[in-house]
N, C-alpha and C positions, 0 to 999 in steps of 0.2 A: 204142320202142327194142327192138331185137333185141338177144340174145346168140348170136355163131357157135362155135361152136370152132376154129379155125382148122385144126385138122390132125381135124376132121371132115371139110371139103372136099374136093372132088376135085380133083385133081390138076391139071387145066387151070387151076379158078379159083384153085387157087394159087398157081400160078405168075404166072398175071394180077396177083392181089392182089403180089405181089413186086414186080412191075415198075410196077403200078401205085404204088406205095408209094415206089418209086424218081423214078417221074413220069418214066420212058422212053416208056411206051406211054401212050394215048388207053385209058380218060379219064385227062387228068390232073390232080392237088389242085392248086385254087383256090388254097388256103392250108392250112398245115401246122403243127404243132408239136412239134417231138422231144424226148424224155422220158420218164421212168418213173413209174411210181407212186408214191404215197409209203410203200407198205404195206412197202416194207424201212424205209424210216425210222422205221414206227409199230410194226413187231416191236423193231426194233432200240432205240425209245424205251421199249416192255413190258419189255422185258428190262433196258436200263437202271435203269427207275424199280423192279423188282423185286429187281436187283442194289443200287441203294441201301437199298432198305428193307433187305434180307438185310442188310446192313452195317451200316444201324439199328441192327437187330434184337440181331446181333452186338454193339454196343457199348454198349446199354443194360446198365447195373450191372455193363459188365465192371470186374473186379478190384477193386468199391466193397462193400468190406463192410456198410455202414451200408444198401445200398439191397437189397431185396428181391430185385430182379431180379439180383444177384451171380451164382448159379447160377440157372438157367432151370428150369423143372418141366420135366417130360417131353413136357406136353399140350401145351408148346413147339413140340415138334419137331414136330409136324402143319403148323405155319407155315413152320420151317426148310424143310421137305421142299417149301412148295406155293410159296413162292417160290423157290426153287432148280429147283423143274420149270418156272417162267414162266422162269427167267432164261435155262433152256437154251429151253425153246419159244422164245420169243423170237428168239433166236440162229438155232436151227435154221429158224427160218420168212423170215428173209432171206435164208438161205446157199440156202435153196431158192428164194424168188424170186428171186435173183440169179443162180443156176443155170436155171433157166426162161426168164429176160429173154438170157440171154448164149447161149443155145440155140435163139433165135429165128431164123428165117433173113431177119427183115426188121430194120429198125431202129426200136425201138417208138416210138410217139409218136400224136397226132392228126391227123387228114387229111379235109379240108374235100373233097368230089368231088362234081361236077354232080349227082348222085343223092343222096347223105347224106354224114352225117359219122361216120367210121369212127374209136372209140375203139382203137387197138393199141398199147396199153402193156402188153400181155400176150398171151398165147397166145388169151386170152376177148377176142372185137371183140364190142366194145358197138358196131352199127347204130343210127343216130339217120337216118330219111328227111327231107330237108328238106319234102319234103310235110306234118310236121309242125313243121316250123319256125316260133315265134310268133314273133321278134324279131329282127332284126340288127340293128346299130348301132356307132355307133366309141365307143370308150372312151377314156379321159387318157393321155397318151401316145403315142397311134396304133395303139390294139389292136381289134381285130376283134371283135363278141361275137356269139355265137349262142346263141339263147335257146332251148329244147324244153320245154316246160312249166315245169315248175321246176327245170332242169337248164340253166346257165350253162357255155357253153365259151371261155376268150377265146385269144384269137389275136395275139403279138406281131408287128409289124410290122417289121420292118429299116429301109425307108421308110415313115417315117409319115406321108407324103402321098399315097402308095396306098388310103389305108384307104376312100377314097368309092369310087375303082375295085371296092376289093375286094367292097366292099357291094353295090354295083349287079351285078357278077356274078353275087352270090350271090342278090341279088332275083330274078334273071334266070333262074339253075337253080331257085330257089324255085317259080317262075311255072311253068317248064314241068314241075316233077314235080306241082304238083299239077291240070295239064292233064293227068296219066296218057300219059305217049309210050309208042309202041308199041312193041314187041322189037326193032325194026331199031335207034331210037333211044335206045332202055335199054343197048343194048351199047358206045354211045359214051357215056352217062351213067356208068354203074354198075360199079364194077370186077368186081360180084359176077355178073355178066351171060355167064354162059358164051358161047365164041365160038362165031360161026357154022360155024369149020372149026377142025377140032382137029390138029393137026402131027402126021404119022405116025410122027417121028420123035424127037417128046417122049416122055415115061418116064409112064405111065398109073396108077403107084404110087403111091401118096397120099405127102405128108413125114408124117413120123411125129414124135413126141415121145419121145424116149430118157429115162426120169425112173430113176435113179440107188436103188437096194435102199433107201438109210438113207433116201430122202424121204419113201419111203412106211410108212416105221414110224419118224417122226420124233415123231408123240406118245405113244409108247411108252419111244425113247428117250429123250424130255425126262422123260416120268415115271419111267423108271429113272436118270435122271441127278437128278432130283430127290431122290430116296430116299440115293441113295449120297452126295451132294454134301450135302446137308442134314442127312443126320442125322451124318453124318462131320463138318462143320463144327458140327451143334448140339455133340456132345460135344465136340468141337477147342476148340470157343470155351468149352467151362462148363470143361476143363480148364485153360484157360491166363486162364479167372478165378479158380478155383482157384490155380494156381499165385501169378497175381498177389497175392492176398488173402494167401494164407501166408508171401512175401516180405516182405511191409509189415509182418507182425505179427513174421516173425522181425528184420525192421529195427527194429522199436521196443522188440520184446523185453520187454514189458512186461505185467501181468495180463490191462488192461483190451482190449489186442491180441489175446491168445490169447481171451478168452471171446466178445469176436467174431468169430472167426473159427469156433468153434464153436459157434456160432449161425446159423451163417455156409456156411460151407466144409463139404468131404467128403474131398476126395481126403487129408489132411493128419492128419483126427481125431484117429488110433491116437496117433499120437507128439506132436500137440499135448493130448491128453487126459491125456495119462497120462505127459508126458517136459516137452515147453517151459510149459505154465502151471506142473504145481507145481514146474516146477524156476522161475520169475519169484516163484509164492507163496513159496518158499520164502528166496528174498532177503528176500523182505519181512521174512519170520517172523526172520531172522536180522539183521535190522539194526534191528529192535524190542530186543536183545539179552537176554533173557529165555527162559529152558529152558521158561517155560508157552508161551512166543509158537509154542515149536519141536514143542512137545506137542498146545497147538493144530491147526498144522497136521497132525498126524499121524493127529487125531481128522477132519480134514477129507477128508485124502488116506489114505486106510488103504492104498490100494495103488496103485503108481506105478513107474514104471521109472528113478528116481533111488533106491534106496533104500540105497543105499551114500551118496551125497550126503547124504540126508534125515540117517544114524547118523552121517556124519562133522558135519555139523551139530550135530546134541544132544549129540553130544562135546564139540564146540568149545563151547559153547555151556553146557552142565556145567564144563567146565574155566574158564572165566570164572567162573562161581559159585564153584567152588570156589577161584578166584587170592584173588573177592573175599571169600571169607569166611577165606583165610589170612592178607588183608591186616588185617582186623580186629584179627587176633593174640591171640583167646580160644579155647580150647577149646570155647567153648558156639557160638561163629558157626562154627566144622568141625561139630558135634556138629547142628546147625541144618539146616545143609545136608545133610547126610545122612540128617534124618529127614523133609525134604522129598523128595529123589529115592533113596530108598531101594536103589533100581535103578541108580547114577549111574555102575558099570561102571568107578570111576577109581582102581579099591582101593589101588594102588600109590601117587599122587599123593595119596592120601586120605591112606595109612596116614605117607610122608613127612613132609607137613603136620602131621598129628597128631605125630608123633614129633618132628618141629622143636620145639616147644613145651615138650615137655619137655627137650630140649637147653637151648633157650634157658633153663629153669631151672634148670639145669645150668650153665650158664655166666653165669648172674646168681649162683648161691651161692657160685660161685669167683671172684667178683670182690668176695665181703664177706665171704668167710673166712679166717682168720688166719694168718700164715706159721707154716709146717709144720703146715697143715691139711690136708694129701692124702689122709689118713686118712678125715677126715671126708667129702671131696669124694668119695672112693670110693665110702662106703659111702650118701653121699646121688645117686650115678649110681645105685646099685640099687634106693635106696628108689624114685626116678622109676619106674624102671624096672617095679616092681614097680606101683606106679601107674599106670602105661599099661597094665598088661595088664590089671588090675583095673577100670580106668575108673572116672567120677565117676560119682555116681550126683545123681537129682534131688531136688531140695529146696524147701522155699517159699522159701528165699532165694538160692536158684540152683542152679547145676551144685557140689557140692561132692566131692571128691578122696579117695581115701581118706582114717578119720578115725588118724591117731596118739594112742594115747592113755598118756596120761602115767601113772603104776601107782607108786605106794609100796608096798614091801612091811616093815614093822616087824618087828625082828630083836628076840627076848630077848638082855636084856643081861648079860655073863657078868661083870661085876662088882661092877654098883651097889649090889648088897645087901652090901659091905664097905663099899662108902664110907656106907652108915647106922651100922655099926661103928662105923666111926670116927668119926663124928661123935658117936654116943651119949657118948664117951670123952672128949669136949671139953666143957670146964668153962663154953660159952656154950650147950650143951645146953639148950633148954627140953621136953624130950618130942618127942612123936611129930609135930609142928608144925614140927619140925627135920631131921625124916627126909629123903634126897633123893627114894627112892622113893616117896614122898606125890606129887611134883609131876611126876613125869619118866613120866607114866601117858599113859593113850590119851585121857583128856577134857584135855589139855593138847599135846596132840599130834595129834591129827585136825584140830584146825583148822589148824595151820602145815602141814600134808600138804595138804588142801584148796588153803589159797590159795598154796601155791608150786608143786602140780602146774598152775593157773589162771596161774599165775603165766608156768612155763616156756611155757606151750603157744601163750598168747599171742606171748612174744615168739618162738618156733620158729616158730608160723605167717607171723610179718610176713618171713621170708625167702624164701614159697613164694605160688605165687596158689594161693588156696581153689578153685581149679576144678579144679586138679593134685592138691593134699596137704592133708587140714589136720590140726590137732591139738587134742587137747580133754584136759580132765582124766578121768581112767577111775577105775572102783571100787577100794577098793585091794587087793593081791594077797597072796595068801597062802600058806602055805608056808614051810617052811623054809629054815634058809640053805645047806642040803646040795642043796637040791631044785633043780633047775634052771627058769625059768618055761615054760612051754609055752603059746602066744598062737597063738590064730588070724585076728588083726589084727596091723597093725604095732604095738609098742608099747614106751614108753619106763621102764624099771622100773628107781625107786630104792630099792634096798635099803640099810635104815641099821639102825644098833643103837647107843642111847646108854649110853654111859661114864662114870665117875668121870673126872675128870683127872688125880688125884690131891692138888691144891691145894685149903686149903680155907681160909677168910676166917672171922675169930672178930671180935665185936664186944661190947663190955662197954654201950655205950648208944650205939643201942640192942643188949639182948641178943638178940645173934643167931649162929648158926652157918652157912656158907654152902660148899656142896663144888663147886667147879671142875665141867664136863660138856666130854667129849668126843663128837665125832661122825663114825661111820664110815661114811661113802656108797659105795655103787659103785652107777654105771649102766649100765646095760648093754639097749643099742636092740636090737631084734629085731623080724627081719621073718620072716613067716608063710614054712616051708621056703628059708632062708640061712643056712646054717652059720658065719656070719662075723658075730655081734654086733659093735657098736660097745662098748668099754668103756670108762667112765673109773672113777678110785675119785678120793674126796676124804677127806683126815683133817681135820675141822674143832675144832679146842678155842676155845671161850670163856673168858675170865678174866673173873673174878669182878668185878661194878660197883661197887666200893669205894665210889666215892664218892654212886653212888644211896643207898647203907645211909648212909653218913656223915653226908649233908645231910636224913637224918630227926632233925625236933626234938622232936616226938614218941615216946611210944612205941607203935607200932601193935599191935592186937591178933592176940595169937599167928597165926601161918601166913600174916598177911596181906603183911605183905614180903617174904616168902619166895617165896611164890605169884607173886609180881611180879619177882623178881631170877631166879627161876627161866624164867617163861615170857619173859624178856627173853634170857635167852642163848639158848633155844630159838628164839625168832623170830629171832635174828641170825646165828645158826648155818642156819640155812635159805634165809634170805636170802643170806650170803656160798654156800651150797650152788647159789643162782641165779648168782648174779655168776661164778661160779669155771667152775660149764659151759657158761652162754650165753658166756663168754672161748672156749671149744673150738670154738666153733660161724663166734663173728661177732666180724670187726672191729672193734672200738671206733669210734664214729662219727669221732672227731679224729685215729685215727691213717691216715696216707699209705695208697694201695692198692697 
């Protein structure tokens, strides 16, 4: 087999091969086939099978966060780039053979001629001599085959009962090419056989091939169409996986979305790092409903671009704490929570809270004290008041309130040493056994001071909670009755001074002399800088227990009944001194509110 160039040739045999090929002039094909190559079909199948990989390639782990290949590495784009240059080679390598076939000046195809058989499916004739012809024969159908070593050509029929004609012809030029005929009879065999006489008024210029700038820098531009197209499509494609992946995660909006996607993703990072996760963590934290949950996060995400979110959070968040520690309705669940978030920003809402509470004991002691107790309701707004600003303080038995303390102060008495006078002067006189001043001293008088300062403070306290206010018995106080008391706690001070009454009980059996006792109380509540004490005064007289003395059948030994009648009208006079100012203070349990 020969290869010619066709537009090598000269001009005569070209024109020959034309007409020849047309099968005008002598020689003419035996048998023919028209047709192309398949090489646009197999650039044009390169490029397809290239363009689907590229599209592959492209849709491997687009927009799948879970898969690896989501975004593409870079050593990627060395593939992008080398199929994006086959897909244009490809392209570009038919558009030229098809430019090349359509620039032929014959019509391409196969052509069986007495001499050989002339490949022209292209500008390049494959020569095949039948002088080396091993085979003809017919083939299924009525096709012609010619066989050249290992090179099969067949040959469609139109009639397919031609096909022995066409064989024995071809035996027949077979036979005489390889008998070698001479030049006279090569020029009727061989199209390729220049003629004997050349026409003087043919054109002696060879046809030429006109091949078009971009053919011949067609793999140049497929490698520059490769570069731009490839790596322009690799980033195209890792962005709008990106894009994809950031959509899904801002559609689910959820933690476990954003931290793949940042594991994941690029284009998105900044504002999914630092803006949609912890503003997702941050639900979370807030629907755990707990200021640790909201502290938590804070320790997690220390900087973020919600941070007005993040504070409006641990407000909201605080402000619940604090709803629920007002709902409890102690000062110790407000006092709690404050020493939990010390920081808790909500001083107003705080200090409210707290101040309710003492309202509220404000308007529980106005609902248990006595008509025409306005008095006292005033001066118990300030005592609160003055206890809020003092606050409770702690205790092994809890938050306790300031303490009130209860204060007797004993007054000399400016007349009882007349009523011993008088008694000396009465004929039931037994001595000094009969004196009043024996019994009406401070070893008979500290104890009824004791348990009726115990006394008041109990019942004072059961009006208030001990986390507010409480009240206790205090040392007792001293001073004169001129002196004014001076406390720097709050404090309830009874000042008394006992009296003759001037009545006095005489008894023949048994003999005893007995002098009436009167008692002068005033109290007067004081709080540490308030110029406005609470005061009451009480005059309390006892009458003498005639009939305790009466119903002795005995006679006791001197000072001993006396000592008894005596500290009975003192403990009773103290007693009616409780009853007469816890009246000032509280309602009677049975009477209407």
């Amino acid at each position: 087999m020969n290869v010619i160039d066709f537009y090598t040739l000269p001009r005569a045999i070209q024109d020959g091969l034309i007409e020849a090929f047309r099968g005008r002039f002598a020689p003419a094909p035996i048998v023919s086939r028209f047709g192309t190559r398949r090489i646009i079909v197999a650039w044009l199948a390169v490029s397809a099978a290239a363009g689907l990989l590229l599209a592959a390639l492209c849709a491997a782990g687009l927009g799948d966060v879970n898969s690896a290949l989501a975004l593409h590495p870079t050593a990627a784009a060395a593939a992008y780039v080398l199929l994006a240059a086959t897909t244009a080679i490809g392209v570009l390598q038919a558009l030229a053979y098809n430019a090349a076939l359509v620039s032929l000046p014959f019509a391409p195809g196969l052509f069986v001629f007495p001499a050989n058989l002339i490949d022209a499916r292209d500008h390049r004739l494959r020569v095949f001599s039948l002088a080396e012809l091993s085979r003809v024969a017919a083939a299924p159908r009525g096709a012609v085959v010619l066989t050249f070593g290992g090179t099969q050509h067949a040959f469609p029929l139109e009639d397919p009962s031609r096909s022995d004609d066409v064989i024995r012809e071809i035996e027949a030029a077979w036979s005489r090419m390889k008998a070698r005929p001479d030049a006279a009879e090569l020029r009727r065999l061989d199209p390729f056989a220049p003629p004997a006489i050349e026409s003087p008024f043919a054109s002696s210029i060879p046809l030429s091939r006109e091949v078009p700038g971009w053919q011949s820098y067609r793999w140049l531009l497929a490698a520059a169409v490769g570069v731009t197209l490839g790596l322009g499509l690799f980033f195209l494609r890792n962005r709008m996986s990106d894009a994809r992946m950031y959509a899904a995660a801002r559609a689910r909006d959820d933690v476990a979305a954003y931290q793949s996607y940042i594991t994941r993703g690029r284009g998105h990072g900044e504002v999914v790092s630092h803006v949609l996760l912890p503003r997702a963590e941050l639900r979370l934290a807030v629907a755990k409903g707990s200021v640790e949950a909201i502290d938590d996060f804070i320790r997690a995400y220390p900087k973020t671009g919600i941070q007005a979110e993040v504070a409006a959070a641990r407000r909201a968040a605080l402000a619940a704490e604090l709803e629920r520690a007002r709902e409890v309705g102690t000062l110790a669940a407000l006092l709690a929570f404050a020493e939990r978030y010390p920081k808790h920003g909500l001083d107003k809402a705080f200090n409210d809270a707290r101040h309710a509470l003492y309202a509220r004991a404000l308007g529980r002691y106005k609902s248990e004290m006595p008509e025409g107790g306005e008095q006292n309701a005033e001066f118990v707004r300030r005592l609160l008041g003055y206890a809020e600003r003092v606050g409770p303080r702690s205790t092994p038995q809890g938050l306790r309130g300031p303490a009130v303390q209860v204060r007797f102060r004993r007054l000399p008495s400016q007349d009882l040493k007349r009523a011993d006078d008088l008694v000396m002067k009465s004929p039931m006189f037994r001595g000094v056994t009969s004196l009043p001043t024996r019994y009406v001293d401070a070893t008979r008088l500290d104890p009824q001071e004791k348990r009726t300062a115990s006394a008041l403070a109990e019942e004072l306290a059961r009006g208030f909670e001990p986390e507010l206010v409480t009240f206790e018995p205090g040392p007792p106080f001293e001073g004169s009755a001129e002196e004014e008391p001076s406390v720097t706690s709050p404090s309830l001070v009874v000042s008394y001074r006992v009296e003759s009454s001037g009545i006095a009980y005489g008894s023949k059996k048994p003999q005893i002399i007995i002098m009436g006792l009167k008692f002068f109380f005033k109290t007067k509540f004081i709080l540490p800088g308030d110029a406005e004490p609470l005061l009451t005064s009480h005059e309390i007289a006892r009458r003498i227990p005639a009939g305790l003395i009466q119903g002795q059948t005995a006679s006791p030994r001197p000072g001993t009944l006396e000592a008894i009648v005596y500290e009975g009208m003192m403990r009773e006079a103290f007693i009616d001194l409780e009853e007469r100012y816890l009246s000032t203070w509280f309602r009677k349990r049975d009477e209407p509110r």
